[in-house]
C-alpha positions as CSV (number, residue, x, y, z in Angstrom):
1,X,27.1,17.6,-22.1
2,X,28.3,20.1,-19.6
3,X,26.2,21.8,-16.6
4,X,27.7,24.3,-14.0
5,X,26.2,22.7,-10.6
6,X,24.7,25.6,-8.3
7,X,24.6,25.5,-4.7
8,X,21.4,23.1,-4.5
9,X,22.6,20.3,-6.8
10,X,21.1,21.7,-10.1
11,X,22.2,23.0,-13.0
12,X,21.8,27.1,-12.9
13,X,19.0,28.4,-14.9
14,X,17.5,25.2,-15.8
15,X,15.5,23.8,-13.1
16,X,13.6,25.3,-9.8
17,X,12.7,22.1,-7.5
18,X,14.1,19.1,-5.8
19,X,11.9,17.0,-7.8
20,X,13.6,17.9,-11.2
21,X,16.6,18.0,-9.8
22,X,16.4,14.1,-9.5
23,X,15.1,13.7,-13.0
24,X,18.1,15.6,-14.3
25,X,20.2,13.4,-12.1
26,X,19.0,10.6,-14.0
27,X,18.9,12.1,-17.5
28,X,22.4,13.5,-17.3
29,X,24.7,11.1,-19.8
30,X,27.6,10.8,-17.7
31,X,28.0,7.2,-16.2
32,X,26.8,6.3,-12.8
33,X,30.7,7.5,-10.8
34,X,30.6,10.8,-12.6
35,X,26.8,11.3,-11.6
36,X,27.6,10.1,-8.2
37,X,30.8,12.4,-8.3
38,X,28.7,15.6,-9.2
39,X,26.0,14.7,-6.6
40,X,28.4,14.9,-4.1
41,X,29.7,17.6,-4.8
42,X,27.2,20.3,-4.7
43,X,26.3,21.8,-1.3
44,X,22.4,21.5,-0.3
45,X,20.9,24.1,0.5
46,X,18.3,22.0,2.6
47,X,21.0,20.9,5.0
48,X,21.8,24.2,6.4
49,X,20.6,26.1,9.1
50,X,18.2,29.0,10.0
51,X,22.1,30.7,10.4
52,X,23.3,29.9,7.1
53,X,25.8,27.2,8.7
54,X,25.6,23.6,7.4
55,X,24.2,21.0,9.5
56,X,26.4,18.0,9.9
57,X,25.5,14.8,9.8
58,X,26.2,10.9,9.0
59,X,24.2,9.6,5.8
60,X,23.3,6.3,5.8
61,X,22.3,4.4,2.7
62,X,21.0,1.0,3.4
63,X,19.7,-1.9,0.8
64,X,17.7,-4.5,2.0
65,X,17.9,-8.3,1.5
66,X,16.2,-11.0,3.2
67,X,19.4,-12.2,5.3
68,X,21.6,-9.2,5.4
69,X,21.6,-5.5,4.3
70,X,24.6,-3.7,2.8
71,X,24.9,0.1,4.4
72,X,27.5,2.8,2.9
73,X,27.8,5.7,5.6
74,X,28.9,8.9,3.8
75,X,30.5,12.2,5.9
76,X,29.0,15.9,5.4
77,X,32.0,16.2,3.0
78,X,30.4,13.4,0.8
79,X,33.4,11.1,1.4
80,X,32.2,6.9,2.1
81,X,33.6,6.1,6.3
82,X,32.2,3.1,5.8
83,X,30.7,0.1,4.4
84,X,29.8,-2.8,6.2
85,X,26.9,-5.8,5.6
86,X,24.9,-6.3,8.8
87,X,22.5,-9.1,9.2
88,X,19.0,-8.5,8.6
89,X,17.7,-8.8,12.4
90,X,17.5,-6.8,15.3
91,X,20.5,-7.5,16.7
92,X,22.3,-6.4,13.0
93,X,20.3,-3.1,13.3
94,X,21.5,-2.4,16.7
95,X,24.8,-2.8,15.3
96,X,24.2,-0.4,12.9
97,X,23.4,2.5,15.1
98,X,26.5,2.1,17.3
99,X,28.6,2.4,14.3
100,X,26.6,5.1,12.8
101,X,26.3,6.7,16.6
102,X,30.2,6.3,16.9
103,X,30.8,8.8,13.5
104,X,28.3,11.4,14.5
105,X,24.9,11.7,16.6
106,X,23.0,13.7,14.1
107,X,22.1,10.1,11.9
108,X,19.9,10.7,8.3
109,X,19.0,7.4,6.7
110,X,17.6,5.8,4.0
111,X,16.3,2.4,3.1
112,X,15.5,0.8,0.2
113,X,12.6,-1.9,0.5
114,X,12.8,-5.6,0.0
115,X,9.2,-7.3,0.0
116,X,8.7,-6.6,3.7
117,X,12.4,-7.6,4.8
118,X,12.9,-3.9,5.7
119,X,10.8,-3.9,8.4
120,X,13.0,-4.4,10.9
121,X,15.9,-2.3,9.8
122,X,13.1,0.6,9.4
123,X,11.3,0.2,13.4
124,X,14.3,0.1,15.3
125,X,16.3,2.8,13.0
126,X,13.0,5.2,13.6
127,X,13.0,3.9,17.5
128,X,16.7,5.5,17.6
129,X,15.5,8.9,16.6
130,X,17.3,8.6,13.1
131,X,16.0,10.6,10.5
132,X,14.5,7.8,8.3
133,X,13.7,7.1,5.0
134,X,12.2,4.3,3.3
135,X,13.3,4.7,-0.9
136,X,10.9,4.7,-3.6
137,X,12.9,2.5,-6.1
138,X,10.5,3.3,-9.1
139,X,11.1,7.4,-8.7
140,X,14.5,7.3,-7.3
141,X,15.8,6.7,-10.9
142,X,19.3,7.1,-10.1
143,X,19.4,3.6,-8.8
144,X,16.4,2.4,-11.2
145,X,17.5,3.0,-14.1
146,X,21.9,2.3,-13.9
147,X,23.1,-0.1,-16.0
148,X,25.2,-1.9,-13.2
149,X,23.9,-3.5,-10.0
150,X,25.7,-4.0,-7.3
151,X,24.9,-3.7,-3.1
152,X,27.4,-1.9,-2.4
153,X,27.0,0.9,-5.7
154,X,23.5,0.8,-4.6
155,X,24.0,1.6,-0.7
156,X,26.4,3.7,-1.5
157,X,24.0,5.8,-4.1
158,X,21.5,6.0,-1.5
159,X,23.5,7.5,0.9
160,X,24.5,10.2,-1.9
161,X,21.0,11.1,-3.1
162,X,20.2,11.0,0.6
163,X,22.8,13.4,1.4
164,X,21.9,15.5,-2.1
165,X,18.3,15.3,-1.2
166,X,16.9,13.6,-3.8
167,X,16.0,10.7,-2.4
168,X,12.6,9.5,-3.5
169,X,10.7,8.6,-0.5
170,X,8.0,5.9,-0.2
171,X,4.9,7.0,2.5
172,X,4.9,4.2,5.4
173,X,2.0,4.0,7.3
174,X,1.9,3.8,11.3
175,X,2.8,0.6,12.9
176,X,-1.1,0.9,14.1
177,X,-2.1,0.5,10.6
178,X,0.5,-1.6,9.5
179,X,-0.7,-4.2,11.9
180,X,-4.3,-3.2,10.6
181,X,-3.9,-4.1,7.4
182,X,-1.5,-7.0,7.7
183,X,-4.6,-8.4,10.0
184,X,-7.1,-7.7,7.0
185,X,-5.0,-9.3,4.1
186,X,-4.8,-12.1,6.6
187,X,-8.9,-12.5,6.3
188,X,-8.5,-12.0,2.8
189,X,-6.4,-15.3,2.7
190,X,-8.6,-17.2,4.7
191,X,-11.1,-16.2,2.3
192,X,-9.5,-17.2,-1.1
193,X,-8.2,-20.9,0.9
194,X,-11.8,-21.4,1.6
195,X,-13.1,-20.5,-2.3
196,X,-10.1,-23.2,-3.1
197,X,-11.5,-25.8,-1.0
198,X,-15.0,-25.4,-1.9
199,X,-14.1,-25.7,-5.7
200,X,-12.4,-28.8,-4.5
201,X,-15.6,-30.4,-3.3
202,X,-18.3,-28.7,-6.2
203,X,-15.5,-30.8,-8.5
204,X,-15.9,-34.4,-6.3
205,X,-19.5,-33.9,-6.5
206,X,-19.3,-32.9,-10.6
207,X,-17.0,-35.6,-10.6
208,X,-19.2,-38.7,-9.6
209,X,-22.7,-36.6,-11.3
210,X,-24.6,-36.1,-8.2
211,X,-27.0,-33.5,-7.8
212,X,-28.8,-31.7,-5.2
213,X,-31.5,-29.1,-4.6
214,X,-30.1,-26.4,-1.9
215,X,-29.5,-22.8,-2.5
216,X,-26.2,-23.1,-1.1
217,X,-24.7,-26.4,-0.7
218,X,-22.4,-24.9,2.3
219,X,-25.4,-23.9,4.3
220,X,-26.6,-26.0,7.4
221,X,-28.5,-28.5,5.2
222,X,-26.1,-28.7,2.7
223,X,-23.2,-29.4,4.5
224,X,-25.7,-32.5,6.2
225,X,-26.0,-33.6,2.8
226,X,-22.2,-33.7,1.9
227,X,-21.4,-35.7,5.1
228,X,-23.9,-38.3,4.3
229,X,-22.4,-39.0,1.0
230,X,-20.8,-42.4,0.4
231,X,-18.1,-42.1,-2.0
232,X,-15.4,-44.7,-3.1
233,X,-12.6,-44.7,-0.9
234,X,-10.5,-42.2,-2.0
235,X,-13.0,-39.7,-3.2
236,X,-14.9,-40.3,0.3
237,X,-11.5,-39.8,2.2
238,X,-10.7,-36.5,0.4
239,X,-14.2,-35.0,0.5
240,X,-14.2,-35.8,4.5
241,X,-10.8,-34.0,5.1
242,X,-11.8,-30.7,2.5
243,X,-15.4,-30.9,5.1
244,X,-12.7,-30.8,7.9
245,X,-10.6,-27.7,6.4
246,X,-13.7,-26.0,5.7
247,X,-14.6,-26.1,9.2
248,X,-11.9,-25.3,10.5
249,X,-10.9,-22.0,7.8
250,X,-15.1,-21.0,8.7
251,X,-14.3,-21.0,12.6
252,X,-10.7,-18.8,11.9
253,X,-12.9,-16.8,9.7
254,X,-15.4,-16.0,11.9
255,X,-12.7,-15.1,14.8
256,X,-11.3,-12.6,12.2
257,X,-14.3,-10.9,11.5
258,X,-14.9,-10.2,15.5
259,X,-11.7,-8.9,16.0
260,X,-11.8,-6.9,12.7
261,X,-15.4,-5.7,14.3
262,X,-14.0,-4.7,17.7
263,X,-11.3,-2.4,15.9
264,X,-13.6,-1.1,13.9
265,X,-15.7,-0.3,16.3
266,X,-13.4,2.4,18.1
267,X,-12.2,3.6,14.4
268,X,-14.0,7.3,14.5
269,X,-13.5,7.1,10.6
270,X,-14.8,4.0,9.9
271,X,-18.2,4.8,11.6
272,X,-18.3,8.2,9.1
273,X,-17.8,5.9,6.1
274,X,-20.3,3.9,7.1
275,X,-22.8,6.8,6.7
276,X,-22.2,6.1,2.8
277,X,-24.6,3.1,1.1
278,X,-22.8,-0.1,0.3
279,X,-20.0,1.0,2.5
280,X,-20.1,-1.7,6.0
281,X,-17.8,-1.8,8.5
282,X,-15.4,-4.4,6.5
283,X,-15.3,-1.9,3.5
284,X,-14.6,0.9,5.6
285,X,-11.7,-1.0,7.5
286,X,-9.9,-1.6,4.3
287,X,-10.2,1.5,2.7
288,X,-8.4,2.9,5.8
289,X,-5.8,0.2,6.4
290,X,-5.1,0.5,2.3
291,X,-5.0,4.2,2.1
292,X,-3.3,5.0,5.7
293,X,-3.6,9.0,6.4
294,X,-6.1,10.5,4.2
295,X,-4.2,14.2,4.8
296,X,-1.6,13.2,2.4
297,X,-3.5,13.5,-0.5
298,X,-4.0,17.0,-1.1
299,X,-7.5,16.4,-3.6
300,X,-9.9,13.8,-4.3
301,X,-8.1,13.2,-7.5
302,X,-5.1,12.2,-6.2
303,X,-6.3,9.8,-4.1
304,X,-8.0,8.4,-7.2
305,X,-4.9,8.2,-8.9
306,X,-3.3,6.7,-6.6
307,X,-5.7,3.9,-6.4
308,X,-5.5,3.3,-9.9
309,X,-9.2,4.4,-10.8
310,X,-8.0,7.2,-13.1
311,X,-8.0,6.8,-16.5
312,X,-4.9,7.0,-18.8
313,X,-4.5,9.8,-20.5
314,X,-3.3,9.8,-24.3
315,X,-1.9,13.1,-25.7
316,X,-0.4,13.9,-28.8
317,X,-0.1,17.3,-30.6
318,X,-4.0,18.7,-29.8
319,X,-5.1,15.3,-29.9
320,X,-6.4,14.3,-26.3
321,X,-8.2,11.4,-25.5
322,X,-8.4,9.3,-21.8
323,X,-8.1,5.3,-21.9
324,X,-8.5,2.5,-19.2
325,X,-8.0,2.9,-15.6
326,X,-4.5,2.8,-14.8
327,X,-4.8,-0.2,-12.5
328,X,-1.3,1.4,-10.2
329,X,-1.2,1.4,-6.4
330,X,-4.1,-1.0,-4.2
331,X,-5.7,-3.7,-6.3
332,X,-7.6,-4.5,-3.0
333,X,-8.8,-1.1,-2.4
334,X,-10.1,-0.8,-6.3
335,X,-11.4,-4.3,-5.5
336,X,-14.0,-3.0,-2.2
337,X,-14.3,-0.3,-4.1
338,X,-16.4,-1.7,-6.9
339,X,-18.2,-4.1,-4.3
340,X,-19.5,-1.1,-2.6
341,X,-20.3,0.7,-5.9
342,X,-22.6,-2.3,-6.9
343,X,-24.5,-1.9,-3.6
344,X,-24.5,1.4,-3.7
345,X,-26.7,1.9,-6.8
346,X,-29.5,-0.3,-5.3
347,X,-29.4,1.7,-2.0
348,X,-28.3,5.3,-3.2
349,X,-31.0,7.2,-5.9
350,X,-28.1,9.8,-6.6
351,X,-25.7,6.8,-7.1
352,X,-28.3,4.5,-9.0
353,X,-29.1,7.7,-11.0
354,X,-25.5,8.3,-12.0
355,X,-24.9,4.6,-12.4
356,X,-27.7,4.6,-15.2
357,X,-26.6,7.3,-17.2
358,X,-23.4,6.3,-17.6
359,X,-24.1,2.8,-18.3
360,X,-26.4,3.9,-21.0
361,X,-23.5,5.4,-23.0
362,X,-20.7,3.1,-22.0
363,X,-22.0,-0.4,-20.5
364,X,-21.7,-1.5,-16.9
365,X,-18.5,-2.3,-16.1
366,X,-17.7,1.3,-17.2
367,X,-20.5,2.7,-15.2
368,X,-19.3,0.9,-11.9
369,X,-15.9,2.0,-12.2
370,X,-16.9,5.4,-12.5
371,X,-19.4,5.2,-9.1
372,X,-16.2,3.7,-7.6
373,X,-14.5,6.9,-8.6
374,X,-17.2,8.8,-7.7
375,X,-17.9,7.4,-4.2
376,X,-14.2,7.6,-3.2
377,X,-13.5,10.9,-4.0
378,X,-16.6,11.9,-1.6
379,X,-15.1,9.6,1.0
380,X,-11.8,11.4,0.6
381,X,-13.8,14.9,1.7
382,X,-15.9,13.2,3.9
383,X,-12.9,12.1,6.0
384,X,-11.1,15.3,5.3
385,X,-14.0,17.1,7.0
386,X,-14.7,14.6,9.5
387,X,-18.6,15.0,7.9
388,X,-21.1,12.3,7.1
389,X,-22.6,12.0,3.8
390,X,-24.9,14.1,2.9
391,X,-26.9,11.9,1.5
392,X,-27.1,9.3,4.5
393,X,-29.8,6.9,5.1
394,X,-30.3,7.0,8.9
395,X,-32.2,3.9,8.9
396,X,-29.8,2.3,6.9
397,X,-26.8,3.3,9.0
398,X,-28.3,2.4,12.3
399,X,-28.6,-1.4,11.0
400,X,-25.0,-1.1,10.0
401,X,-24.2,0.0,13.6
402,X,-26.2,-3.3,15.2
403,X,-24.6,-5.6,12.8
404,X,-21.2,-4.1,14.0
405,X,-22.0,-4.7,17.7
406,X,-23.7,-7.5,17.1
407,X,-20.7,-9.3,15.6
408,X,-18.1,-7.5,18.0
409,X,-20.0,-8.8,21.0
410,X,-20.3,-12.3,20.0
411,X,-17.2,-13.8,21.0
């Protein structure tokens, strides 16, 4: 199959934008040289100047492994200067720049993430004043999808794409947020060691068939009760050293949830959030450590969609019908998300009202989801338009606002 390539990479008369100009990048059947051959040569159009003069500059494709990264560097003409594997630290990144520097100062790059081994390679390229990148590998098919995988093929597309502007890019939040929700997760672990260690005792106490009568057998008379017991050795041993651990994750807990508190108690957003029933100053925190800038979504529904709360949609012919919830981008978002739905319906009438009618047609879980889809896609124009809800319970709200202070004050 043939296509004459026009002066913006794509095949006259067949497509308009950048974005199909990658999926016919990826559907054309040549192999992976001959796409990378045709990619390279076709002028951009994006790369030139108010003048009509083409911009030069050094493009620098990068992939990313935990204890080096392989980098192609590719001329205005689309010719490879370089290639060269750099460690993955600071010091490998600074190397980086001077050799990128010593081609050309005008520097574009991209970078193609590795769990969060990028990182580095990202900061200090951005703290240079390169023009940086960081890949979607899903969208940027080109690499995706090719049937051979190698660092170098794959640095070396990335700096072609890059150059061809076609490079899917991935949104990375501030380092503000970063930090934010790197600190949140953190809770989130302490949390799930703690649910561990507590199954570990409920299963010594199962184990030798005792029985007790408190609410909660962590509270301040339960957890008397469990250091009285007198267990055979070993059991006693291990049920002494799980009390220990429990202390101590409960006292790291606590020291998260204060300094969680004192951020978000100078986060301007998280205080309009809070206006909302069943949203607290926790829930608020991780919706905007999870979602980052709220401006980048353009509706409501695309924030929903990319949380995953959308529902699939089947289509065939005139045949249209909507499945489950896609489940794609932050499992912990969805997660709050439905904890504050199920407070919501006790606290909010409208919520409670729409809770009811759906769950009379579909069940619960159904109806939760959708007052999780409901209640974030009136968060995404309450923080749009830096309003409250309109349907705010002042009362309510305040005693959200002492329990902030309250807890950010008690260090």
């Amino acid at each position: 199959m043939a296509y004459r390539c026009s002066a913006v990479g794509k095949p006259d008369g067949a497509l308009t934008s950048i974005g199909l100009v990658c999926e016919w990048a990826v559907s054309w059947s040549g192999s992976l040289n001959a796409l990378l051959a045709r990619i390279g040569e076709c002028r951009v159009q994006a790369n030139r100047k108010n003048g009509g003069e083409i911009e030069m500059a050094v493009y620098v494709g990068i992939d990313v492994h935990k204890q080096f990264c392989q980098a192609a560097l590719m001329g205005e003409d689309g010719i490879i200067l370089r290639e060269a594997r750099f460690e993955n630290t600071i010091d490998g990144a600074r190397s980086l720049v001077n050799l990128a520097r010593s081609y050309d100062s005008n520097v574009k790059a991209v970078v193609e993430p590795s769990a969060n081994y990028w990182i580095k390679f990202y900061d200090k390229l951005d703290d240079e004043g390169f023009e940086v990148k960081l890949s979607n590998p899903s969208r940027t098919k080109a690499i995706a999808e090719a049937r051979v995988k190698m660092d170098k093929l794959d640095a070396k597309t990335l700096a072609y794409l890059l150059r061809g502007n076609l490079a899917a890019e991935s949104y990375v939040p501030t380092r503000k947020n970063r930090e934010r929700r790197t600190f949140i997760r953190h809770r989130a672990g302490l949390i799930k060691m703690r649910v561990e260690v507590k199954n570990r005792i409920h299963a010594l106490i199962d184990k030798h068939d005792l029985s007790y009568n408190y609410t909660d057998l962590f509270g301040k008379e339960g957890l008397e009760w469990l250091r009285s017991l007198n267990l055979p050795a070993t059991d006693d041993h291990i049920l002494k050293s799980n009390l220990q651990i429990l202390e101590a994750l409960n006292e790291q807990i606590r020291g998260a949830d204060i300094q969680i508190a004192k951020d978000a108690v100078n986060e301007a957003q998280a205080k309009i959030l809070m206006t909302m029933p069943g949203v607290d100053y926790y829930a608020a925190m991780i919706l905007l450590s999870e979602i980052g800038d709220v401006k980048r979504f353009a509706s409501p529904e695309k924030l929903v969609s990319w949380v995953g709360l959308a529902p699939q949609v089947h289509q065939s012919g005139e045949t249209h019908w909507a499945g489950h919830i896609t489940r794609k981008g932050s499992k912990r978002a969805r997660w709050i998300l439905t904890q504050c739905a199920q407070s919501a319906r006790q606290h909010d009438s409208k919520m409670r009202e729409f809770y009811e009618r759906i769950q009379r047609r579909h069940g619960p879980s159904k109806a939760i989801i959708a007052v999780s889809r409901k209640m974030l896609s009136i968060m995404h124009v309450m923080l749009m338009r830096n309003e409250p809800y309109h349907g705010e319970n002042r009362q309510l709200t305040e005693q959200k606002h002492k329990r902030l202070e309250r807890i950010a004050n008690s260090a």
